[in-house]
N, C-alpha and C positions, 0 to 999 in steps of 0.2 A: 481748087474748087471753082464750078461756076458760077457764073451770077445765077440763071436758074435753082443750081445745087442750092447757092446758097440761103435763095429765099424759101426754098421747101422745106431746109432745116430751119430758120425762123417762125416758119409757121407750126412746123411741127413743136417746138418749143411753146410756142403762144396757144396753141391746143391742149397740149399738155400740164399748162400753166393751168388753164381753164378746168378742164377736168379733174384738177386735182383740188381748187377750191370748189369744184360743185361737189367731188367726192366728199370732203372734208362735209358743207352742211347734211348730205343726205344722210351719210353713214353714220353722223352723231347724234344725229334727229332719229333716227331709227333702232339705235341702241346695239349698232353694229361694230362693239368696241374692236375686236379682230383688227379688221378692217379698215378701222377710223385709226387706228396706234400706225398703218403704214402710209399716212399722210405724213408724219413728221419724220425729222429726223433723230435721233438718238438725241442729241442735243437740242432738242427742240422746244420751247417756251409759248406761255400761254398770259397773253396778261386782259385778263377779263375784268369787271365789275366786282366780280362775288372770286374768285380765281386768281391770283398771279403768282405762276408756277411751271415745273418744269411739264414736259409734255408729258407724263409719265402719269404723275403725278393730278395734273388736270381731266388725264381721262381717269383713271380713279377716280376722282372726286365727282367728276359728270356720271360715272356709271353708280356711284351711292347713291346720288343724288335721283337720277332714274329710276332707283330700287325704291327711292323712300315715296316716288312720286311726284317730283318735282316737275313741272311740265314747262319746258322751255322749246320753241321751235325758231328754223333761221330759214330765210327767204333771200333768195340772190336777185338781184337786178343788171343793169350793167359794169363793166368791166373794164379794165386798162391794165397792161404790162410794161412795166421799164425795163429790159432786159440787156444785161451786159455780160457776155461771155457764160458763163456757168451760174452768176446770179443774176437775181430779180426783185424789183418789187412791186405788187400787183393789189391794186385797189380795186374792189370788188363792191357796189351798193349792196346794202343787205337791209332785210327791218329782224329784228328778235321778237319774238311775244312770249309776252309769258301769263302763265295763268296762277291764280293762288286767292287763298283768302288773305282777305287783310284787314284788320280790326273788324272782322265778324261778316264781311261781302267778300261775295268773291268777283274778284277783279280780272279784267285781262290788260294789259300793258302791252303796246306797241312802242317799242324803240326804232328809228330809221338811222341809220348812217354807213359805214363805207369799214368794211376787212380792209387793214393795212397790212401785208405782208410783206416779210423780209426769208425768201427763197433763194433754195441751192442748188443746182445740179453734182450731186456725187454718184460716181460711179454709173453713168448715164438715165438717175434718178431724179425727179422734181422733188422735194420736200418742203414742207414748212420748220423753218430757222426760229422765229418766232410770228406769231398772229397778236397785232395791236388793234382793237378793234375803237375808231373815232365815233363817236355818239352825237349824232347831231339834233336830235329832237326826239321828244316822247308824249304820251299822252298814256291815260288809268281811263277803263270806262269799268264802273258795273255787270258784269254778264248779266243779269238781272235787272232791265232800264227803268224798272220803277222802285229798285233801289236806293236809300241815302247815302251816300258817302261823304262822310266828315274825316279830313287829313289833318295830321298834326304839320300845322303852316313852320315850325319848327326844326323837326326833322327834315321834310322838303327844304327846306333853305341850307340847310349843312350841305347839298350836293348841287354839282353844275346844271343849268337849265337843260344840256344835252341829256340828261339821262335821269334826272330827281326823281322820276313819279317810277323811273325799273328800280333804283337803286332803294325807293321806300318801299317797296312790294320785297327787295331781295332784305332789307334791314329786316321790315317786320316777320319774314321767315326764318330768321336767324344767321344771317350774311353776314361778315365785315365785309362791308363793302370799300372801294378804295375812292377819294372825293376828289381827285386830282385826274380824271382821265381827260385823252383827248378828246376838244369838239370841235365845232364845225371852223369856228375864228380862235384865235389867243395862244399865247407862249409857250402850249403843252403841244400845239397839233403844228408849232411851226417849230420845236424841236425835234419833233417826230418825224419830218420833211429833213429835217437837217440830216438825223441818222440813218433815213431811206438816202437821202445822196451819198453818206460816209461808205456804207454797204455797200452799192453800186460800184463807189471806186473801190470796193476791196479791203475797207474798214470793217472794225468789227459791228456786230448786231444791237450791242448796247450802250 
């Protein structure tokens, strides 16, 4: 191969990469389950807030959850790909918002932080292997700004600063939510590093 060759196929890979995480948010924000189920792979994992499941399984649970109403949106920002041979993994800024009542206001919640992905090339396909999504901050406003909102300072404390005010909006809708995810610093998001490098060299995803 040439060096030319070579860097076309790189790119083309790093395009592809990209395409396949903006397919992933547009197609699930729009209720394009078809669609959104060939982002992953057969073996492919989902480890959200309200979610940690296989890929199968997660969009089931996203397409009820659309049915019943539930209004969650995702927004991409910039990008990077580690890419080594036929795998990847690809950190993508994102914010989630979501909307809901919570003890009697309706709220919207903005989450900011970064798709951790651990991708495959099978069979000359991109896929998601699994999606760890890192939470690095959030904020709850009122949709209504002359609204009160009183929080149970309680419940906020049971979960990481990266995410407390989505993970009280997902509690009070009826979530178990999981109080261990990755954030921006600390031993969950530099284990997370550890197994994005295992992967690369051809370890497994978990």
């Amino acid at each position: 191969m040439s060096a030319a060759a070579g860097v076309d196929e790189a790119w083309r890979d790093r395009l592809a990469i990209r395409e396949l995480v903006e397919n992933w948010a547009v197609w699930r924000d729009a209720g394009d389950w078809d669609r959104f189920a060939t982002c992953w792979h057969a073996d492919g994992r989902m480890e959200a807030t309200w979610c940690q499941a296989p890929a199968a399984e997660f969009i089931r649970a996203s397409r009820e959850g659309w049915e019943r109403g539930v209004s969650i949106g995702h927004f991409l920002g910039g990008h990077s790909a580690d890419i080594a041979g036929d795998r990847a993994v690809a950190q993508t800024k994102m914010t989630i918002t979501q909307r809901a009542e919570v003890d009697g206001v309706r709220v919207d919640v903005v989450c900011t932080g970064r798709f951790y992905d651990f991708l495959e090339r099978r069979t000359g396909r991109w896929a998601v292997v699994l999606r760890q999504p890192i939470y690095e901050r959030d904020r709850m406003d009122p949709v209504d700004p002359a609204a009160r909102l009183l929080l149970d300072p309680a419940l906020l404390a049971r979960f990481p600063d990266g995410y407390r005010h989505l993970a009280y909006l997902q509690t009070r809708i009826g979530y178990a939510v999981k109080a261990d995810m990755p954030g921006l610093k600390g031993p969950e998001v530099e284990a997370l590093y550890a197994r994005g490098a295992r992967w690369l060299g051809g370890g497994p995803s978990d």
